[in-house]
C-alpha atoms as one frame of an Amber mdcrd trajectory, in Angstrom:
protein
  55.170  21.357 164.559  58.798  20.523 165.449  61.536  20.587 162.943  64.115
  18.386 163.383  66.750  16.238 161.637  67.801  12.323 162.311  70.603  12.329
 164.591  73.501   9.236 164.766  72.853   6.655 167.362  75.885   8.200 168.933
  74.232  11.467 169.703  70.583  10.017 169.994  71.767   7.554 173.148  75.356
   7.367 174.382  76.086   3.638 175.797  74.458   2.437 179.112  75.886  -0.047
 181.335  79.882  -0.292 180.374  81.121  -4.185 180.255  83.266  -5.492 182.545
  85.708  -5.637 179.665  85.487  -3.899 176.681  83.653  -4.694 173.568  86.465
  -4.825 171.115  88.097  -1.479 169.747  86.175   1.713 169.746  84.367   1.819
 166.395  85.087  -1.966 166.133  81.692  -4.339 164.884  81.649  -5.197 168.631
  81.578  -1.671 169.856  78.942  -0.757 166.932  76.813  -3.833 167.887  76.578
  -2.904 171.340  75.298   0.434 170.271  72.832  -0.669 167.660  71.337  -2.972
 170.617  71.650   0.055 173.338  69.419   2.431 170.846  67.122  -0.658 169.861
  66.165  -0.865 173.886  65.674   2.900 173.894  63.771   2.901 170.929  61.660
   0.549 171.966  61.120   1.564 175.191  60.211   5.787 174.656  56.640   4.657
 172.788  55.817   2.105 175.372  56.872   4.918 178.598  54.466   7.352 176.135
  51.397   4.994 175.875  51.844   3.197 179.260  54.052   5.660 181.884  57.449
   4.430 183.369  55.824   2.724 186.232  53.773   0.599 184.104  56.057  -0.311
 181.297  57.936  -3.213 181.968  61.181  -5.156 180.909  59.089  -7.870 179.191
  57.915  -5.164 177.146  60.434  -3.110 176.145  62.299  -6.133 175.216  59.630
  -7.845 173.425  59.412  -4.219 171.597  63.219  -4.322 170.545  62.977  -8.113
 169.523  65.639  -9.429 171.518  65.430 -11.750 174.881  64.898  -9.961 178.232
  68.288 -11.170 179.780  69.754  -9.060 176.748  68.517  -6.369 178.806  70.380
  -6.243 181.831  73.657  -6.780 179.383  72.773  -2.882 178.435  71.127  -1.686
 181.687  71.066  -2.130 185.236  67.145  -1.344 185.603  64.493   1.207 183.846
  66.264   3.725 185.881  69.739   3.446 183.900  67.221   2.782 180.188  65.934
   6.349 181.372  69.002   8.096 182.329  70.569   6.998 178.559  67.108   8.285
 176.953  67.611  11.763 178.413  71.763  11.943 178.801  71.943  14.172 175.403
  69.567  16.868 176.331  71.047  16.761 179.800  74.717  17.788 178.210  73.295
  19.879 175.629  71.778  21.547 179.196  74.522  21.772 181.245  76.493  23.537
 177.913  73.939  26.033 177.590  73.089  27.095 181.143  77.078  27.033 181.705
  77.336  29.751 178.599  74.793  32.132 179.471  76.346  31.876 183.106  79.820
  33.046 181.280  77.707  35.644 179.393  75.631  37.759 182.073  78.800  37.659
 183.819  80.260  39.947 180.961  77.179  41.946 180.222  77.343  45.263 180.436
  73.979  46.298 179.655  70.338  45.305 178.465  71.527  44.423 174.971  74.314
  42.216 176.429  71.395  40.712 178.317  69.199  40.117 175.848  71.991  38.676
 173.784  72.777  36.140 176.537  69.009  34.772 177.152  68.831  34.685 173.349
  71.880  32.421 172.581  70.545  30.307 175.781  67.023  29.601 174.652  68.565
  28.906 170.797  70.901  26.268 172.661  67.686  24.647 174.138  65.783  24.757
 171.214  68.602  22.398 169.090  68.699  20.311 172.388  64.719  20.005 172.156
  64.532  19.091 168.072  67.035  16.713 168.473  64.077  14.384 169.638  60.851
  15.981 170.746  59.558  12.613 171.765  62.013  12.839 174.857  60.450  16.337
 175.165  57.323  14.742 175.638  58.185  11.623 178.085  59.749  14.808 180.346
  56.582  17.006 179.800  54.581  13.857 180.992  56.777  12.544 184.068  58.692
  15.518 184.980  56.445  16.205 188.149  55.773  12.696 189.355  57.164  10.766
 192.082  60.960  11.153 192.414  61.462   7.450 192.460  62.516   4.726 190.415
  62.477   4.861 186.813  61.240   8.489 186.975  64.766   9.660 189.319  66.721
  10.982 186.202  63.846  12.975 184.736  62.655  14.499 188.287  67.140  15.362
 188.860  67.044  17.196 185.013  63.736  18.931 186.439  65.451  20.511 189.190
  68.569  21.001 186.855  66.197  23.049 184.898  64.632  25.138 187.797  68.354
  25.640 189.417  70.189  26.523 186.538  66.848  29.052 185.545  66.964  30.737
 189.269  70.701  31.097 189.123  71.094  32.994 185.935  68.325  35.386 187.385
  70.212  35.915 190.552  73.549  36.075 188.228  71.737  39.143 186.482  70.035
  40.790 189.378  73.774  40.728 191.280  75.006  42.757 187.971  71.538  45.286
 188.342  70.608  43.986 184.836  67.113  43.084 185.951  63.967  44.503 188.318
  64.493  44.202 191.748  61.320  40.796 191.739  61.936  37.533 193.685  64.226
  36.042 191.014  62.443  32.569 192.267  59.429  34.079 191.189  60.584  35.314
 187.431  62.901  32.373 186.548  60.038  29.483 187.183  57.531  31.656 185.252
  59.745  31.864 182.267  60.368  27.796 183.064  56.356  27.199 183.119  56.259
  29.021 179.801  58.520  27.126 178.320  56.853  24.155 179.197  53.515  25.406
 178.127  54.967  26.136 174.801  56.812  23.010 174.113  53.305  21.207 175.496
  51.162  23.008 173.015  53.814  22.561 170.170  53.944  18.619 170.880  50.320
  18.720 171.013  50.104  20.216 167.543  48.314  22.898 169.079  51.222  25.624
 168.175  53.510  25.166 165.082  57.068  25.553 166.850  59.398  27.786 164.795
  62.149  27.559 166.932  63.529  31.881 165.972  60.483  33.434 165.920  59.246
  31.933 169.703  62.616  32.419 170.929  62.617  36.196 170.155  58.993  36.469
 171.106  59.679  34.753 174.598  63.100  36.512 174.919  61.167  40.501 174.174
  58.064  39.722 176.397  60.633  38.225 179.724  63.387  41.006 179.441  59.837
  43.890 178.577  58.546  42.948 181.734  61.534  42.155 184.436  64.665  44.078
 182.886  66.291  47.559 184.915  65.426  50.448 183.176
């Protein structure tokens, strides 16, 4: 199972579409309203993209879900697209922070241990980004290789956000001769598909998820296998 904690709206869904003015003082009742009503639309919305897919799932639906009128929709969000984007903006930050680190840190690593020290802090990153609300997990798990259109556009960009980032930290170590001289292509999606796999089978309830003990167990069997001697 996951382990996770309740996170403030703030963190959970940052604001969608910004008014034309703004909504009173930051941390004012307007600004706090327009929150309240931007995580109500999300909240509604992630069970109904789970059950029924993006495509599927429509603005009647979500709104009807978050008990407000559909015009109060488009006050929020331009489309499902935006909805979508605001559903998966914290993991995408929490993303860009973590792939950006270990970037910083194979650049300074010396040696295996500096290595393995790198991938660790990396894959500890994710795992806080993934408990912060595995449901998200799962609407990526489940749309993450479907059309890149529409609604699905900011899941299918974080997708190759993942892949990128995971072939450029390989090529980042093989350029410092910390790694086996394999198609880095080939050893950075693997580890990605594994992930996946794990995170499925956790979500599933099919693998309890302790987020230290599979982190050191993915981090040993990756660097066993494709690390220079």
């Amino acid at each position: 199972m996951f382990f996770f904690t309740e996170t403030p709206l703030s963190r959970r869904y940052p604001p969608g579409k910004l008014p034309e003015q703004r909504p009173g003082p930051a941390g004012g009742a307007r600004a706090r309203n327009r929150q309240q009503r931007t995580a109500a639309l999300c909240d509604a919305a992630l069970p109904l993209f789970l059950s029924r897919g993006l495509e599927t799932t429509t603005v009647d639906a979500i709104t009807q879900g978050a008990g407000v009128a559909k015009g109060s929709f488009y006050r929020y969000f331009e489309d499902k697209e935006q909805l979508v984007a605001t559903l998966f903006a914290p993991f995408a930050e929490a993303l860009d922070a973590a792939l950006d680190g270990c970037a910083e840190a194979i650049e300074a690593a010396e040696g295996p241990a500096a290595l393995f020290g790198a991938y660790e802090a990396l894959a500890g990153d994710l795992a806080a980004a993934f408990t912060l609300n595995p449901e998200v997990v799962r609407l990526y798990l489940q749309e993450h290789r479907g059309p890149d259109e529409g609604a699905r556009r900011p899941i299918r960009t974080l997708a190759s956000r993942v892949r990128e980032g995971a072939i450029s930290l390989t090529e980042a170590a093989h350029a410092r001769a910390l790694l086996r001289p394999l198609p880095p292509a080939v050893t950075a999606l693997a580890v990605v598909g594994a992930v996946e796999a794990i995170l499925a089978a956790a979500l599933e309830g099919e693998l309890a998820f302790d987020p230290p003990s599979v982190i050191q167990s993915l981090v040993d069997m990756m660097l066993k296998g494709v690390a220079a001697d």
